[in-house]
C-alpha positions, -999 to +999 in steps of 0.1 A: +144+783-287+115+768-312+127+773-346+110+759-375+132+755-412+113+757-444+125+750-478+102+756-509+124+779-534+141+751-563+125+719-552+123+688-530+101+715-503+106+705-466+104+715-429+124+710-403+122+719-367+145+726-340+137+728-303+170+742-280+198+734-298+181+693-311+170+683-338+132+674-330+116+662-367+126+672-404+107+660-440+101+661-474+066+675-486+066+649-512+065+623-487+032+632-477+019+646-514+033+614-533+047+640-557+083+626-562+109+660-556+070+679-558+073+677-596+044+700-611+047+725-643+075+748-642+076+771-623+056+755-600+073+728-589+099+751-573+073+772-548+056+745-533+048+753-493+053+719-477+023+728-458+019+690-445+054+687-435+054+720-414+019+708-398+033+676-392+065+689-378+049+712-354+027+684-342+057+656-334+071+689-315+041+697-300+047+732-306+020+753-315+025+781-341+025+805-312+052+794-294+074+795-323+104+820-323+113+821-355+105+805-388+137+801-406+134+807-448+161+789-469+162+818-494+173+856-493+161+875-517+179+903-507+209+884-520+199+880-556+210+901-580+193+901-617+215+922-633+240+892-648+246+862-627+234+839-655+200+842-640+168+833-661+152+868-666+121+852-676+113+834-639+142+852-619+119+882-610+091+862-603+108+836-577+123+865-558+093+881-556+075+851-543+103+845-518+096+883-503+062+872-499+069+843-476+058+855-448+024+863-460+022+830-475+035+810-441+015+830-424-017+819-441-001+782-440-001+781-406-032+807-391-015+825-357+021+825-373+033+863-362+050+870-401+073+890-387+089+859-373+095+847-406+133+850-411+154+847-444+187+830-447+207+825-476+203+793-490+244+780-492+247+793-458+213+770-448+235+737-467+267+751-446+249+753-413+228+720-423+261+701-425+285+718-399+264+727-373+247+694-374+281+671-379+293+647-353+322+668-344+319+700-327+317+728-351+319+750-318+357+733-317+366+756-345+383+729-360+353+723-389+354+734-424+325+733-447+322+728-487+290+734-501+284+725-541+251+724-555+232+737-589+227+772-576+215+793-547+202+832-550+237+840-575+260+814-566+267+779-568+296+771-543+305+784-505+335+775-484+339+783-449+347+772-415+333+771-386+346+791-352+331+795-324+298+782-342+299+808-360+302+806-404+332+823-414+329+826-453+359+820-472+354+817-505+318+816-528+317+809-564+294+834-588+270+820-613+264+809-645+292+785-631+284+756-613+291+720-608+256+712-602+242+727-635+270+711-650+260+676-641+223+688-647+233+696-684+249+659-692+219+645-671+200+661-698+220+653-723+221+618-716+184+616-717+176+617-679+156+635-658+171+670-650+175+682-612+163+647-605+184+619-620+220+630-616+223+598-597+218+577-631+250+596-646+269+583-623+262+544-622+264+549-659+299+564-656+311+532-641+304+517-674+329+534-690+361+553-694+367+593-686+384+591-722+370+627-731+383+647-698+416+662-709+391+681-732+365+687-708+395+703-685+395+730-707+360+743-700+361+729-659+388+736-637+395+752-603+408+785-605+431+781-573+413+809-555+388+790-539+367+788-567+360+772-604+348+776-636+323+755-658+321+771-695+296+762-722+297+727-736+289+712-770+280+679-759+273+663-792+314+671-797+312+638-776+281+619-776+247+627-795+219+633-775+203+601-762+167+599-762+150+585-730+139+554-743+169+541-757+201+524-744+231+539-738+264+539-759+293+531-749+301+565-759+271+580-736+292+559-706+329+574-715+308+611-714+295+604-681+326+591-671+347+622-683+323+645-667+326+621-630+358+624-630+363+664-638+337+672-611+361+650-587+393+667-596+379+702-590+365+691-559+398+682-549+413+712-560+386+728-537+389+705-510+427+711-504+427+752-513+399+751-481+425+728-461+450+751-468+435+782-456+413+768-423+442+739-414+414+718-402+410+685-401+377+681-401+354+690-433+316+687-435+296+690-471+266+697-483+246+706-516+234+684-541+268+679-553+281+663-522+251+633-523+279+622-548+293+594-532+319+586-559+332+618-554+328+621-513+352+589-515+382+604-533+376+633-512+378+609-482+406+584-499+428+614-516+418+645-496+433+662-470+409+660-444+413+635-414+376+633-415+344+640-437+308+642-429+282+643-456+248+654-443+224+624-454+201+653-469+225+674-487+206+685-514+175+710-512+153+692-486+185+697-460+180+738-461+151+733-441+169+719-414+200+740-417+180+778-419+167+763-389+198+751-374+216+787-384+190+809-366+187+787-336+225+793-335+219+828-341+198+831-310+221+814-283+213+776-287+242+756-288+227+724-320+235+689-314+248+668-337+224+647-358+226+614-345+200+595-368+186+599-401+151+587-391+134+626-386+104+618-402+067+599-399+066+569-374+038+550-369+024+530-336+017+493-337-019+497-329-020+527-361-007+502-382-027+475-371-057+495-377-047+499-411-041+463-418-075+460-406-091+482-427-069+470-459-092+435-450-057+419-451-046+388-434-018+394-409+002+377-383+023+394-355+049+366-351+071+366-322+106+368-336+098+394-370+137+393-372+141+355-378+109+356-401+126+383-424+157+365-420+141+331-435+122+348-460+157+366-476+176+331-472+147+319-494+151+343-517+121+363-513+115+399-513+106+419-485+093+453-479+102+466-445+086+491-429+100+503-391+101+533-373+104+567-382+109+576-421+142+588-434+151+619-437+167+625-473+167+605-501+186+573-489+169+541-473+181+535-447+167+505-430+134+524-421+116+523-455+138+496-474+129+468-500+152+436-489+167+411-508+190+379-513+227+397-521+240+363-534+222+362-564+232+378-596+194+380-610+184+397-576+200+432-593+174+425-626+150+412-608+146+445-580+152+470-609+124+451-626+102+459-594+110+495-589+114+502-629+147+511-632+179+509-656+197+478-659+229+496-651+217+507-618+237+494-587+215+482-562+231+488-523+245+459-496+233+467-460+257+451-434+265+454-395+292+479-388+316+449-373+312+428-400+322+455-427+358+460-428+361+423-434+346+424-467+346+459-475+374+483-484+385+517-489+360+547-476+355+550-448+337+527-419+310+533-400+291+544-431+255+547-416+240+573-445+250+552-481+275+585-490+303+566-500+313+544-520+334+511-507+360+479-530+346+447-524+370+424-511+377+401-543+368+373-521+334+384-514+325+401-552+318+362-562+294+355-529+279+392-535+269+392-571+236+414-565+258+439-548+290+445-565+290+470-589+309+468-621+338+485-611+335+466-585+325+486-555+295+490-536+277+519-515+272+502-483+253+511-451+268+498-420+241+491-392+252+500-354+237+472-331+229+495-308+212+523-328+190+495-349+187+466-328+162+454-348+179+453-385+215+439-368+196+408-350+177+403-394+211+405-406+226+378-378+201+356-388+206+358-427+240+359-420+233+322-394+213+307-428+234+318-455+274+326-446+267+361-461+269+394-438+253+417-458+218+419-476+201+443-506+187+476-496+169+493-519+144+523-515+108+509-509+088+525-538+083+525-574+095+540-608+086+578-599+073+576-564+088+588-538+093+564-509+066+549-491+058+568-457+024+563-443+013+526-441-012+531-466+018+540-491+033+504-484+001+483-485+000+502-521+032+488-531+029+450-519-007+453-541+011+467-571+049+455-577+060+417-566+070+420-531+070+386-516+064+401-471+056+431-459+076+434-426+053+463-412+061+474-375+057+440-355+034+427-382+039+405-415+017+406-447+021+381-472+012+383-511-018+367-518 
């Protein structure tokens, strides 16, 4: 079957297809509009077609529209109610409205699309599926449960389930208005970030200070011991006044972020072991904005009751594409595969890249051992942009579109968030091979190939890994299988031959409010414009004039 998953409802728009059962390509519209998470004017924003992504999939398949056997829509409107539900009557009608009309729109998005192909599905049982059904272990082995947490789909916020016989059996859902992921929108908000985009920034922040406000907060968010929660209406100035975006945090702003951290992990728990209770299994997959949390994925992992969890490495909106897709093909007989990379999206050949090095007028070399080069250049302290294979799918690097740096310097954490424009208190991320991590790394667990947990640094390491450690001293680290990225394990032998240190900085390669660079073009951009010492660009290297 040739099933193609579309999400444009909320934001962060996507495609994904799926040919028999594998997953064949999968991205994010904004990689290919430069539109960071597609921001445009409300409502906008939300109903973007990722008409480039969907071309593109099709074309990396090479399926034509015909062939296709279903078109799989991450958004029933049939399930939305408007009476209640803390829905916004002012844009509720409309977004259902343009979800009915899907077809007609997909159909004109992609001319010889049959619209009566065009399926919906609802848009927590799209994270489920996107999560289960694509985890390493079986969910055919009815042994998988699934926790999906998010801001909101059609009326709900939450769904727990499990898996048998690759089938979704629902367990539990949790009504709006309440929801963890509004929740954490509100303080984002609150806290003078960037709503539905910058939930990441509350919690760095939170590690700055103490959850000293959470026996109050407990009163308004708790599990209700039935599978479900609830999130009442907070006065937030009660804790902390409302910080404007240009101004620093208080330590007060940090012990609010921190209260609110640590409330969203305790009902997650609460969640986590009702759901082991009433499935006894041992495995547990999440998805939903909610679970890109790693702070919270590693008290699940460290304190939950599951032997193991799987985050999918695009669990907020942009993974709905791939699991509508992943549900239908189900639906019609294939058995899915289990995601075994990350890298779903744009690759590039060495003679397309070439040609646009050429075109850029830039001086080039191709050296012979690009893994040694990078490795010198980090030793000497020099940033490197690194550009390899096919783009990421979700919003982690991941060693295919990845600014690189020294990890032994404590001005490398200043000196990157000067590059990409971010806060101070932002933790910037170790990468390190998978053999090498349990000897400086601790707690959470290892392999951790998708940056969805959070890890101690051994105290002996925190003084040789300055750049990396966080304040609370941890780190969210990506371990790197020599097999699976040949080319990334034999950079980090090499840094590791120069320097004594395992591990190096990976950070995402773009800039304050850009999404990450995917087409060479994007990365020749970012050399001219922030101070990026080498381009590492396929077999190629650029240096800064």
């Amino acid at each position: 079957m040739k099933v193609l998953g579309v999400n444009a409802v909320f934001h962060d728009s996507s495609a994904a297809l799926v040919v028999d059962g594998m997953i064949v390509a999968a991205a994010e519209e904004e990689r290919f509009s430069r539109r960071k998470h597609g921001k445009r004017p409300v409502p906008f924003a939300a109903w973007e077609l990722p008409d480039q992504a969907m071309a593109w999939c099709l074309a990396e398949g090479g399926v034509d529209v015909g062939e296709l056997d279903a078109v799989a829509y991450a958004y029933d409107p049939d399930a939305v109610d408007h009476e209640g539900q803390g829905l916004d009557p002012q844009w509720e009608p409309l977004r259902t409205t343009y979800a009915r009309r899907a077809p007609l729109f997909l159909s004109t998005a992609l001319p010889g699309l049959d619209a009566s192909k065009v399926v919906f599905v609802r848009h927590h049982v799209a994270h489920a599926a996107s999560a289960a059904l694509a985890a390493p272990f079986a969910a055919a082995a009815s042994d998988c449960a699934v926790i999906v947490a998010d801001g909101r789909g059609e009326c709900a916020s939450h769904l727990t389930g499990q898996y048998i016989d690759g089938k979704l059996v629902e367990l539990a859902s949790q009504g709006l208005p309440h929801s963890l992921g509004l929740l954490y929108e509100d303080v984002t908000a609150h806290l003078g970030f960037a709503r539905s985009s910058d939930e990441y920034k509350v919690m760095a922040l939170a590690s700055y200070g103490t959850p000293r406000f959470e026996p109050e907060l407990s009163e308004a968010v708790h599990a209700t011991g039935d599978g479900g929660f609830r999130t009442e209406p907070i006065d937030w100035d009660r804790f902390a006044p409302r910080r404007e975006p240009d101004a620093e945090p208080t330590a007060a702003h940090a012990d609010l972020a921190a209260s609110v951290q640590r409330r969203v992990e305790e009902v997650l728990l609460d969640l986590a072991r009702w759901t082991h209770r009433r499935t006894g299994a041992s495995n547990l997959a999440l998805a939903g904005g909610v679970a890109l949390n790693c702070v919270a994925n590693t008290r699940l992992h460290d304190e939950g009751p599951f032997e193991r969890i799987w985050v999918q490495p695009a669990a907020g909106d942009a993974g709905t594409a791939l699991g509508a897709a992943l549900h239908i093909a189900a639906e019609l007989g294939d058995d899915p595969e289990p995601m075994r990379t990350a890298a779903l999206g744009r690759g590039w050949s060495d003679e397309a890249i070439e040609a646009e090095l050429t075109r850029a007028g830039l001086l080039y070399e191709r050296p012979d051992d690009l893994a040694d080069v990078v490795a010198a250049a980090l030793a000497a302290d020099e940033i490197v942009g690194w550009f390899q294979g096919r783009a990421e799918y979700g919003p982690r690097a991941l060693g295919q579109r990845s600014l690189l740096a020294h990890p032994g310097r404590e001005e490398n954490l200043e000196r990157l968030n000067a590059v990409k424009g971010r806060e101070s208190f932002r933790p910037i991320a170790p990468m390190v091979l998978a053999e090498r991590a349990p000897e400086v790394f601790a707690r959470g667990p290892i392999p951790s190939p998708y940056m969805l947990f959070v890890h101690d640094v051994d105290p002996a390491w925190q003084g040789r890994l300055p750049a990396v450690t966080h304040v609370d001293g941890t780190a969210r680290i990506q371990t790197v299988d020599r097999a699976d990225h040949p080319l990334l394990a034999a950079m980090l032998a090499g840094f590791e031959r120069r320097t004594g240190l395992p591990a190096v900085v990976n950070t995402s390669f773009n800039t304050a409010g850009r999404p990450m660079v995917d087409h060479p073009r994007d990365a020749l951009e970012c050399l001219g414009s922030a101070p990026i010492d080498l381009l590492a660009i396929g077999p190629f290297t650029v240096r800064r004039r």
